[in-house]
C-alpha positions as CSV (number, residue, x, y, z in Angstrom):
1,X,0.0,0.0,0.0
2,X,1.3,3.5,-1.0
3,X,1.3,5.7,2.2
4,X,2.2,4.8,6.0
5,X,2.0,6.0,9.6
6,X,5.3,7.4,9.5
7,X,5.3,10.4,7.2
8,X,7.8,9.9,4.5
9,X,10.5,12.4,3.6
10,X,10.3,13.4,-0.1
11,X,13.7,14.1,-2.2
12,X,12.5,15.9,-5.7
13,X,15.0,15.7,-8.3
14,X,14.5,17.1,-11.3
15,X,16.3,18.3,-14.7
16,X,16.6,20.4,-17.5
17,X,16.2,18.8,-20.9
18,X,16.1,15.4,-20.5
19,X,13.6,13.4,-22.3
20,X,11.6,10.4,-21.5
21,X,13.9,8.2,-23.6
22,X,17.6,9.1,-22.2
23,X,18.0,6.5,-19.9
24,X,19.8,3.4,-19.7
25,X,17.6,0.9,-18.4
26,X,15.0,1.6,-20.6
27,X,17.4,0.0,-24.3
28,X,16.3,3.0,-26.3
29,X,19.2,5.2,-26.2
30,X,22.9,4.2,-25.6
31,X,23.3,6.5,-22.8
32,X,25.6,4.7,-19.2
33,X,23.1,5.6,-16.4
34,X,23.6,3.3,-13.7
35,X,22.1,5.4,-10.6
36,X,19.1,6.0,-12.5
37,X,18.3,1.9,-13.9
38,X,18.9,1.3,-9.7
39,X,16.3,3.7,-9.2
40,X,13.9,2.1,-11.9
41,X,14.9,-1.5,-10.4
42,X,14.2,-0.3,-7.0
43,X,11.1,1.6,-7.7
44,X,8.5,2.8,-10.2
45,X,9.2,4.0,-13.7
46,X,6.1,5.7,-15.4
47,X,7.1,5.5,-19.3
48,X,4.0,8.0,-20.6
49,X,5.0,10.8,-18.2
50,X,4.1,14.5,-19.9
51,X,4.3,18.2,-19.5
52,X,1.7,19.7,-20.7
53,X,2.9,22.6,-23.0
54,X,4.3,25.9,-22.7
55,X,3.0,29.5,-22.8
56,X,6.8,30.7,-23.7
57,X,9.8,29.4,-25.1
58,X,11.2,29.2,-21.8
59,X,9.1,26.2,-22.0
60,X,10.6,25.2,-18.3
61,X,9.0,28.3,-16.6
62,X,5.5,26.9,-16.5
63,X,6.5,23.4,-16.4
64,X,7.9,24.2,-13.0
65,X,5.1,26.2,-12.1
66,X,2.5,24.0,-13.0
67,X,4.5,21.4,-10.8
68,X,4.8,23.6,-7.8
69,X,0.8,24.7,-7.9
70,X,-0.9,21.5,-9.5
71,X,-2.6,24.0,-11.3
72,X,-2.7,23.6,-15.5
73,X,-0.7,25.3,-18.1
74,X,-3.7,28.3,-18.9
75,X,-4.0,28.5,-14.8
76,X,-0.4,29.2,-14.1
77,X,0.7,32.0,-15.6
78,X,4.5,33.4,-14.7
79,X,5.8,34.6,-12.1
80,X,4.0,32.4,-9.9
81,X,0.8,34.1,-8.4
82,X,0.5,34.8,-5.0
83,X,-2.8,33.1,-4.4
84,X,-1.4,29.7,-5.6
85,X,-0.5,27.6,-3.0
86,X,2.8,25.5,-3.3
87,X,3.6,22.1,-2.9
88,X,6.7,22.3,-0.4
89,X,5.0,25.8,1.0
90,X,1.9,23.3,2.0
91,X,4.3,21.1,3.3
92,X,6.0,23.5,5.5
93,X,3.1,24.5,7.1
94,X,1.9,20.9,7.8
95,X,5.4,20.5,9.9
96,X,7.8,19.5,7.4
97,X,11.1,21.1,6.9
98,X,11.8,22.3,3.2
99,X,15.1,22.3,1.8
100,X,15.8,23.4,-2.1
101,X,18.7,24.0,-4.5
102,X,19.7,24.6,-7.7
103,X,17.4,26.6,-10.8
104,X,14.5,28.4,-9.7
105,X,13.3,30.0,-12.8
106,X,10.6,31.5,-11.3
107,X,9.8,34.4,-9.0
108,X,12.1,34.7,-5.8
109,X,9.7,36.1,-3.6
110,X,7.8,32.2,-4.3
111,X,11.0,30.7,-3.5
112,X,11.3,32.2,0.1
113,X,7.8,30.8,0.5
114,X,8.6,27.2,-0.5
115,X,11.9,26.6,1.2
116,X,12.8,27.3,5.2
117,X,16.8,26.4,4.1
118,X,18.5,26.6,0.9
119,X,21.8,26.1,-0.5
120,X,23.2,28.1,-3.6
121,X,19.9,28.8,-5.7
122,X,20.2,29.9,-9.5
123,X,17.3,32.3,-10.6
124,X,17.8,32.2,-14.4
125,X,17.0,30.3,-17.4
126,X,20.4,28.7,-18.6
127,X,24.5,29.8,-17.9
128,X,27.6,28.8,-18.4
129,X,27.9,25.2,-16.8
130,X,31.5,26.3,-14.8
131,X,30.1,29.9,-13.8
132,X,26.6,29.7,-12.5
133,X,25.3,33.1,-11.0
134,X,23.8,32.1,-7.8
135,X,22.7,33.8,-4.4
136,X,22.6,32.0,-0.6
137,X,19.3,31.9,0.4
138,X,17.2,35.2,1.7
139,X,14.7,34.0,4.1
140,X,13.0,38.0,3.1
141,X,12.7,36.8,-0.9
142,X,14.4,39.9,-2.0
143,X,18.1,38.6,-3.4
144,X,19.5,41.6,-4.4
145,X,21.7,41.5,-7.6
146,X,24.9,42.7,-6.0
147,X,24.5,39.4,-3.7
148,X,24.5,37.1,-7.1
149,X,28.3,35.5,-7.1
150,X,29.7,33.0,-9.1
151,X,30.0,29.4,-7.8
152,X,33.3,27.5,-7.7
153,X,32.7,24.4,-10.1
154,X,30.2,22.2,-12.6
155,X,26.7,23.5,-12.0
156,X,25.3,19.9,-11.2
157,X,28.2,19.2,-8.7
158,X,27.5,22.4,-6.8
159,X,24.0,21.7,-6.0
160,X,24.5,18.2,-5.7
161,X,27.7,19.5,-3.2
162,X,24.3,21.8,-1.1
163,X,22.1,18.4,-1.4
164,X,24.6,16.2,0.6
165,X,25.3,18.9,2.6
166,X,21.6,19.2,3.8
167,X,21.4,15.3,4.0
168,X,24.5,15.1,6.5
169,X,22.2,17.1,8.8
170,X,19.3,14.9,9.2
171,X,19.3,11.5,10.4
172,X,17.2,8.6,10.9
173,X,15.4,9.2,14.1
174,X,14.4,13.0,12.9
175,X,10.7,13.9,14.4
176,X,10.2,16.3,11.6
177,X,9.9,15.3,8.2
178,X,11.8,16.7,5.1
179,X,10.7,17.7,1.5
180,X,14.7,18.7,-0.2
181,X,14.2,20.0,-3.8
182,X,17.2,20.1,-6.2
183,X,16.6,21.3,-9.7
184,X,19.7,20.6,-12.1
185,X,20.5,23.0,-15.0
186,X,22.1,19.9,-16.9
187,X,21.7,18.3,-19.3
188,X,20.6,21.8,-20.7
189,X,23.1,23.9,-23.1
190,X,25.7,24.6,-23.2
191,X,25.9,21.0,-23.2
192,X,29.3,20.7,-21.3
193,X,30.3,18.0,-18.8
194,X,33.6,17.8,-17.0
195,X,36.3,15.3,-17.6
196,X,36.0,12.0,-18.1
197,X,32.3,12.6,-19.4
198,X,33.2,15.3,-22.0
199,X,35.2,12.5,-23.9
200,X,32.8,9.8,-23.0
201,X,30.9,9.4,-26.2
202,X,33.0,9.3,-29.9
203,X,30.1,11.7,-32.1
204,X,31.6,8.8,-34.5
205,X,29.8,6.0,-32.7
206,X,26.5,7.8,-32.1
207,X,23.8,6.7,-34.1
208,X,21.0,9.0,-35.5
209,X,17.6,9.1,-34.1
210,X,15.1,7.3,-36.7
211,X,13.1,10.4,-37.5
212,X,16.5,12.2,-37.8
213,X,15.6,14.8,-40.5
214,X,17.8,17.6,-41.5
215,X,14.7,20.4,-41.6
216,X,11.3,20.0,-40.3
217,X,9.0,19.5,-43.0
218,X,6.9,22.3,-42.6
219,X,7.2,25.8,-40.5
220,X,5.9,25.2,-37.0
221,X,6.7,29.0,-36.2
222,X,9.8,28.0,-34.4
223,X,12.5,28.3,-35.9
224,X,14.3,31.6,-35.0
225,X,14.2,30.5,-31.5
226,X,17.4,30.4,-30.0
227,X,17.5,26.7,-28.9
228,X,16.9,25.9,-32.6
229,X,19.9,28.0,-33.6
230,X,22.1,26.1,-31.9
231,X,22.7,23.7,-34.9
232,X,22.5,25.3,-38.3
233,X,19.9,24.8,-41.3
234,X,20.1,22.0,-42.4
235,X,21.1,19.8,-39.9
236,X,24.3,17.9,-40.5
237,X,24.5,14.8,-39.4
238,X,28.1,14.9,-37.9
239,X,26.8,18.2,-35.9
240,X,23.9,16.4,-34.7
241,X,26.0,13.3,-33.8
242,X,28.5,16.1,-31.4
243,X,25.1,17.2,-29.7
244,X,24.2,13.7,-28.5
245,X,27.5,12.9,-27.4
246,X,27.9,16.0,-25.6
247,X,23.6,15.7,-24.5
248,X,24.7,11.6,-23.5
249,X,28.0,13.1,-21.5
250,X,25.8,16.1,-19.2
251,X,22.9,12.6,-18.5
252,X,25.8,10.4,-17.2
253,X,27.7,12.9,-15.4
254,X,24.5,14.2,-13.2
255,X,23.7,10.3,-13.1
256,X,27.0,9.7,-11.7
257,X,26.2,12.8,-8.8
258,X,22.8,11.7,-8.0
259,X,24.3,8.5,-7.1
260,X,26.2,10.2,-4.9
261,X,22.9,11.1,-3.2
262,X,21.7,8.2,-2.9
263,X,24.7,6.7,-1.3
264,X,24.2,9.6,1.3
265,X,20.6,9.1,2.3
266,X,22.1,5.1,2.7
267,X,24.4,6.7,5.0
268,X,22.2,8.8,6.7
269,X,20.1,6.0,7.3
270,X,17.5,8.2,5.7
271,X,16.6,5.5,2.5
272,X,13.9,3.3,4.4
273,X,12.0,6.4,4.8
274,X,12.4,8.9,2.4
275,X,10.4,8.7,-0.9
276,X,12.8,9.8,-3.9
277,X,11.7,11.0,-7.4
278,X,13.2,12.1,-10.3
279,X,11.4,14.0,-13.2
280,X,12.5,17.1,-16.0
281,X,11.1,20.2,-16.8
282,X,10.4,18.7,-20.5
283,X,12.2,16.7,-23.4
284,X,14.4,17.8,-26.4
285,X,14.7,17.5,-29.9
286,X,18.6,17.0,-30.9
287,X,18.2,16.3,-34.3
288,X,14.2,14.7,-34.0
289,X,11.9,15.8,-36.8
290,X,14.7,18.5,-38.0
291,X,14.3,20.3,-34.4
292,X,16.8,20.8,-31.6
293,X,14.6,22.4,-28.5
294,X,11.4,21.3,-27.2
295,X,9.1,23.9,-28.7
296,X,7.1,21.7,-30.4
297,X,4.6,18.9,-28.7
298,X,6.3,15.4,-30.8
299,X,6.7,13.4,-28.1
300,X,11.0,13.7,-27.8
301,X,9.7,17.2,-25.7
302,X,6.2,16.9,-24.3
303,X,7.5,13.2,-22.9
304,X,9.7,13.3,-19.7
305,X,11.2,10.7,-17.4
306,X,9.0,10.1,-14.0
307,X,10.8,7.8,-11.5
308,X,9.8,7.2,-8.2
309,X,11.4,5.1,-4.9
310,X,11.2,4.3,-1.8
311,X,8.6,3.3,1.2
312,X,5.1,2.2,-0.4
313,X,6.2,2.4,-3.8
314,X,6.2,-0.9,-5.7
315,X,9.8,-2.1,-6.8
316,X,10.4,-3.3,-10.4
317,X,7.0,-1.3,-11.6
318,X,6.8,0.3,-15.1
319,X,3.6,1.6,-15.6
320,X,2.2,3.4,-19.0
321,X,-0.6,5.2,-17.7
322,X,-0.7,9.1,-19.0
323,X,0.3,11.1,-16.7
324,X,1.5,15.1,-16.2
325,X,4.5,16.5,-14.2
326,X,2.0,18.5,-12.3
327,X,0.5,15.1,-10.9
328,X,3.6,14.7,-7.9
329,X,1.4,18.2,-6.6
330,X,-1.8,15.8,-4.9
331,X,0.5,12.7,-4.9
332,X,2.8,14.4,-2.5
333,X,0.4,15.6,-0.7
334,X,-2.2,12.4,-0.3
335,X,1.5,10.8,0.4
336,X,2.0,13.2,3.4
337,X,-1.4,13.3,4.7
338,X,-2.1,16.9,3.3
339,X,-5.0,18.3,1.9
340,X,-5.3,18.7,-1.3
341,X,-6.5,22.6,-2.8
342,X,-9.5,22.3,-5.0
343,X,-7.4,24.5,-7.3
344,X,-5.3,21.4,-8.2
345,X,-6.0,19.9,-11.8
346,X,-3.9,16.8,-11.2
347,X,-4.6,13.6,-11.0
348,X,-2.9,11.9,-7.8
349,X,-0.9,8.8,-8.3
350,X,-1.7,6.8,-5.2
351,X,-4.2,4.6,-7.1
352,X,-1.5,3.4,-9.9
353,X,1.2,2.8,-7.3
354,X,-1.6,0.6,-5.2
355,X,-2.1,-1.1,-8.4
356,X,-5.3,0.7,-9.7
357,X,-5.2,2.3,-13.3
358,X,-8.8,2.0,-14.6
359,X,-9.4,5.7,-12.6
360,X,-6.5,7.1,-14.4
361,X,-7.0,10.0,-17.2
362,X,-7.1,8.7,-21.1
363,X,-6.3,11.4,-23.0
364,X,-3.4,14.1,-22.4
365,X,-3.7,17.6,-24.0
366,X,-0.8,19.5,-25.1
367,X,-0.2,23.3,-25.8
368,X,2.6,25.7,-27.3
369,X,2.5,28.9,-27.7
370,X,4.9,31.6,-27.4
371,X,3.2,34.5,-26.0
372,X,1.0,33.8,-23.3
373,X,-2.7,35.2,-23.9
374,X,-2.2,34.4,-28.1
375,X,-2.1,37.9,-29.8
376,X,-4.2,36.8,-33.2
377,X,-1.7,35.6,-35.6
378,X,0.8,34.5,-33.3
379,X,1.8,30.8,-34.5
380,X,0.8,28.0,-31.7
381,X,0.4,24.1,-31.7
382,X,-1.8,21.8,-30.0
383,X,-2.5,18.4,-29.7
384,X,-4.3,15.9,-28.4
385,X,-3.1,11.8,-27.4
386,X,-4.8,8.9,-25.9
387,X,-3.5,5.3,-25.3
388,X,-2.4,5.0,-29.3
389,X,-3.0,7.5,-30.9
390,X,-1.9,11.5,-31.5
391,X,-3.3,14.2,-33.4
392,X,-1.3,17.4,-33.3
393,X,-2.5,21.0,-35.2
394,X,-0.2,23.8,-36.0
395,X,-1.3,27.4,-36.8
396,X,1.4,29.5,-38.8
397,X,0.1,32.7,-40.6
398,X,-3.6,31.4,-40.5
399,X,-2.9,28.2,-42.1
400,X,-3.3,24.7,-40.4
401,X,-1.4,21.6,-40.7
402,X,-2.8,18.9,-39.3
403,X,-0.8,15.5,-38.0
404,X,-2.5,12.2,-37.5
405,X,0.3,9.5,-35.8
406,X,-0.2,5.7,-34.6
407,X,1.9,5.8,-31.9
408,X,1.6,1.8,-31.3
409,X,2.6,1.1,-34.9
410,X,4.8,4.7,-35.1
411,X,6.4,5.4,-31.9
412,X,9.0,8.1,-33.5
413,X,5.9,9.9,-34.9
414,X,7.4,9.8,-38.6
415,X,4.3,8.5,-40.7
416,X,1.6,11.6,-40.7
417,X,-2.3,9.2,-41.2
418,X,-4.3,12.8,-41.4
419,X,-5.3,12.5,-45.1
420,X,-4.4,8.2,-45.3
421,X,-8.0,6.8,-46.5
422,X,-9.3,4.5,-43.7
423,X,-8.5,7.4,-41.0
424,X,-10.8,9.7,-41.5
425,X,-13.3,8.9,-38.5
426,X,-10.1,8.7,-36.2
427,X,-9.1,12.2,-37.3
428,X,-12.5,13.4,-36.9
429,X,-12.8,11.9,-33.0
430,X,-9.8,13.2,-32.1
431,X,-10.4,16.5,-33.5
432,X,-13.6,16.9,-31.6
433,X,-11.8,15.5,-28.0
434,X,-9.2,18.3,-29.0
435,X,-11.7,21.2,-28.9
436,X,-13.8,19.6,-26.1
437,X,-10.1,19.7,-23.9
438,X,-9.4,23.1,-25.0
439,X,-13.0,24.3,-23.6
440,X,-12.3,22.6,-20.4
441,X,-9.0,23.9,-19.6
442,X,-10.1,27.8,-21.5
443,X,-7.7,27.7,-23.9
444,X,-7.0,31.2,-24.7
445,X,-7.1,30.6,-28.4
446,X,-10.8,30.1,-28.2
447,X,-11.3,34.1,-27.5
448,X,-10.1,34.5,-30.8
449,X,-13.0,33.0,-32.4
C-alpha cells in the first residue's frame, strides 16, 4: 500500500532537458546511467510521463510552475501568483522542513515561501555550466543583484555538493519530516560536462535518431528560437552526432552525482523512509523531426522521465498510464497526509502505485504557444493523445497543418495518417476530444473566435 504511519520524507530531483527516452535501463538510447536503472529496479518508472505545453519558449518556466501549484498550463501563468498555494510551501506548514537548491526560474519572492533552508539557488534560465550566477538563500525573498556570485565548479556538482550537505544534517530518528528540492540545469546547453564525461561518447559512434531529419518538414513557427539556432539549417549529421555525445555526457555525469545522493541518504540511514523522485522540466529534440529544442509537442519534448522510490512504492514497476508533471502536486500531498487545494487539476498517483489504473485519465492535451494570452496571428500548436493515438495542429500565418500518428505502430511519430484513406473517423474523434479539452482547460485561443 502507497502511504504509511510514518510520514515519509520526499527528495524531488529534477532536470533540464532530459527526455523520456535518455535512460539506460529503458534499451532505447545508448546513454551509461547506472544510478538511475537502480532507481527504476528499486522503484516505479512511469514510461507515458508529460508536460503539458508551454505558454513561452522558456518552456521550463510553467512546467515548474504547474508542478509547484498543480494547477494547468492556462492556470499558471509566470511569475508564480500569489494566491497559488505551493507544494513544499503546504508542506512546511503541515510540519515539514523544506530544503531546495539549484534553478528556480521562477519568481524569488515564491522561492522564500517554498523553502525554510536553501543552498546556492540559481534564478535564471540557462549559464555557463563552470560559472553559475547564484545567491545564498534570503529568508525575506528579495536577493539583491549585488549578492549574485559566481559558484566555484560544474553546475550539477554544486548543487548536488548543497544536497549532501543538507542530507548530512538529518538522520534517521528526525521527528520532523523533510521535503529537499534540487533542480539541475544539466543536461541543458551549453551542453558541457567535465572530464571523463566530456570524452565519454566518440560523435563517430552515435547513431542517429530514426526520425533524424535535417529540416522540419513544414514551419511550425519556431525556428528563429534560440534553442533551434544552436545547430545550423540544415542539420548535418556529424553536428547532430556532437550534440548527442555531448547531451549523453551532461545525463551520465548528473547520473553519476545523484548516485552520490543516494549513497548519502544510505548513510544517513534516511533511505527506508524517504520517498525519492526524479522527473524534467520537458524533453528535447537533438536532431528529432529536423528540431533541436522542445518547442514543439512530438513526443522527444512533451514526454519526460517520471521515476519514483522508496517506502510504499512498488519495486520493479513500469507503468504506462498518462500522466502530467503536475500530478507529484496531490500525490505528494495524499503521500504526506495533506490536503489537497480544490485549485489542483492533477490527478494523484496513489491509485496506480496501489495497483489501480482503470481511474487514471485517457487522453493528455498538449499546448505551445509563445506568448502567453495568443495575440491573433501569433503561430501555436496543440495536440491531443490517448492510449495509441496522437493528433497534433499547427497554426502559422492562419494556415493549419494537421498531424495524424499511430503511436503503437509509429512510436518516433514519422508517418503523418491525417489524409491516409481508412483514417478519417479517427481524425474526426480526435479533432472533436481536442476542442472539447481546450473548452475545459479555456484555452486562450478560443477568445479569438
Amino acid at each position: 500500500m502507497a502511504g504509511s504511519m510514518t510520514r515519509p520524507n520526499f527528495l524531488f530531483m529534477i532536470a533540464d532537458d532530459h527526455r523520456h527516452s535518455a535512460l539506460g535501463a529503458l534499451g532505447t538510447e545508448p546513454v551509461s546511467t547506472p544510478a538511475f536503472d537502480k532507481m527504476i529496479a528499486d522503484g516505479a518508472c512511469f514510461t507515458e510521463a508529460h508536460i503539458m505545453g508551454s505558454t513561452s519558449g522558456a518552456v521550463c518556466m510553467p512546467s515548474r510552475g504547474m508542478l509547484m501549484t498543480g494547477r494547468g498550463l492556462f492556470d499558471t501563468p509566470a511569475p508564480l501568483p500569489d494566491d497559488a498555494p505551493l507544494l513544499p510551501e503546504l508542506l512546511q506548514q503541515n510540519g515539514y522542513t523544506t530544503f531546495g537548491t539549484g534553478k528556480w526560474h521562477n519568481r524569488r519572492g515564491s522561492y522564500a515561501r517554498c523553502f525554510g533552508e536553501s543552498g546556492k539557488v540559481f534564478f535564471g534560465g540557462m549559464n555557463d555550466q563552470f560559472a553559475m550566477p547564484v545567491n545564498d538563500f534570503d529568508p525575506a525573498g528579495a536577493y539583491p543583484p549585488e549578492e549574485t556570485y559566481l559558484a566555484d565548479g560544474h553546475a550539477t556538482t554544486v548543487f548536488t555538493d548543497e544536497m549532501i550537505d543538507f542530507l548530512n544534517t538529518r538522520g534517521a530518528d528526525d521527528e520532523e519530516p523533510f521535503f529537499a528540492y534540487i533542480a539541475f540545469t544539466s543536461p541543458h546547453d551549453p551542453r558541457t560536462p567535465p572530464a571523463p564525461f566530456d570524452t565519454m561518447y566518440d560523435p563517430d559512434e552515435i547513431e542517429l535518431p530514426p526520425n533524424f531529419l535535417p529540416e522540419h518538414p513544414f514551419d511550425i513557427g519556431v525556428s528563429d528560437i534560440r534553442d533551434e539556432l544552436l545547430a545550423g539549417y540544415p542539420r548535418s549529421e556529424d553536428e547532430i552526432k556532437r550534440h548527442i555525445a555531448d547531451y549523453y555526457g551532461m545525463i551520465s555525469h548528473m547520473d553519476m552525482d545523484i548516485g552520490r545522493i543516494l549513497s548519502t541518504l544510505d548513510a544517513r540511514g534516511l533511505s527506508e523512509n524517504t520517498i525519492v523522485i526524479y522527473s524534467s522540466d520537458h524533453g528535447l529534440g537533438l536532431g528529432q523531426h529536423g528540431l533541436m529544442g522542445k518547442q514543439n509537442l512530438y513526443d522527444h519534448s512533451m514526454r519526460i522521465p517520471l521515476i519514483m522510490r522508496g517506502p510504499g512504492i512498488p519495486r520493479g514497476l513500469t507503468c504506462g498510464a498518462l500522466l502530467y508533471l503536475l500530478d507529484m502536486y496531490p500525490t505528494l500531498l495524499e503521500l504526506a497526509g495533506v490536503p489537497v487545494p480544490e485549485s489542483c487539476a492533477g490527478h494523484s498517483l496513489t491509485a496506480l502505485l496501489n495497483g489501480v489504473t482503470y481511474m487514471h485519465r485517457r487522453q493528455i492535451f498538449s499546448a505551445y504557444q509563445s506568448v502567453f494570452g495568443h495575440p491573433k496571428g501569433q503561430p501555436y500548436q496543440r495536440s491531443i493523445k490517448d492510449e495509441r493515438n496522437k493528433l497534433i495542429q499547427t497554426v502559422v500565418d492562419g494556415a493549419i497543418t494537421w498531424q495524424l500518428f499511430d503511436l503503437g505502430a509509429d512510436p518516433y511519430e514519422r508517418i503523418n495518417l491525417f489524409d491516409h484513406p481508412g483514417y478519417e473517423a479517427l481524425a474526426q474523434r480526435l479533432q472533436k476530444s481536442l476542442r472539447d479539452r481546450q473548452a475545459r482547460v479555456n484555452d486562450p485561443i478560443l477568445k479569438d473566435g
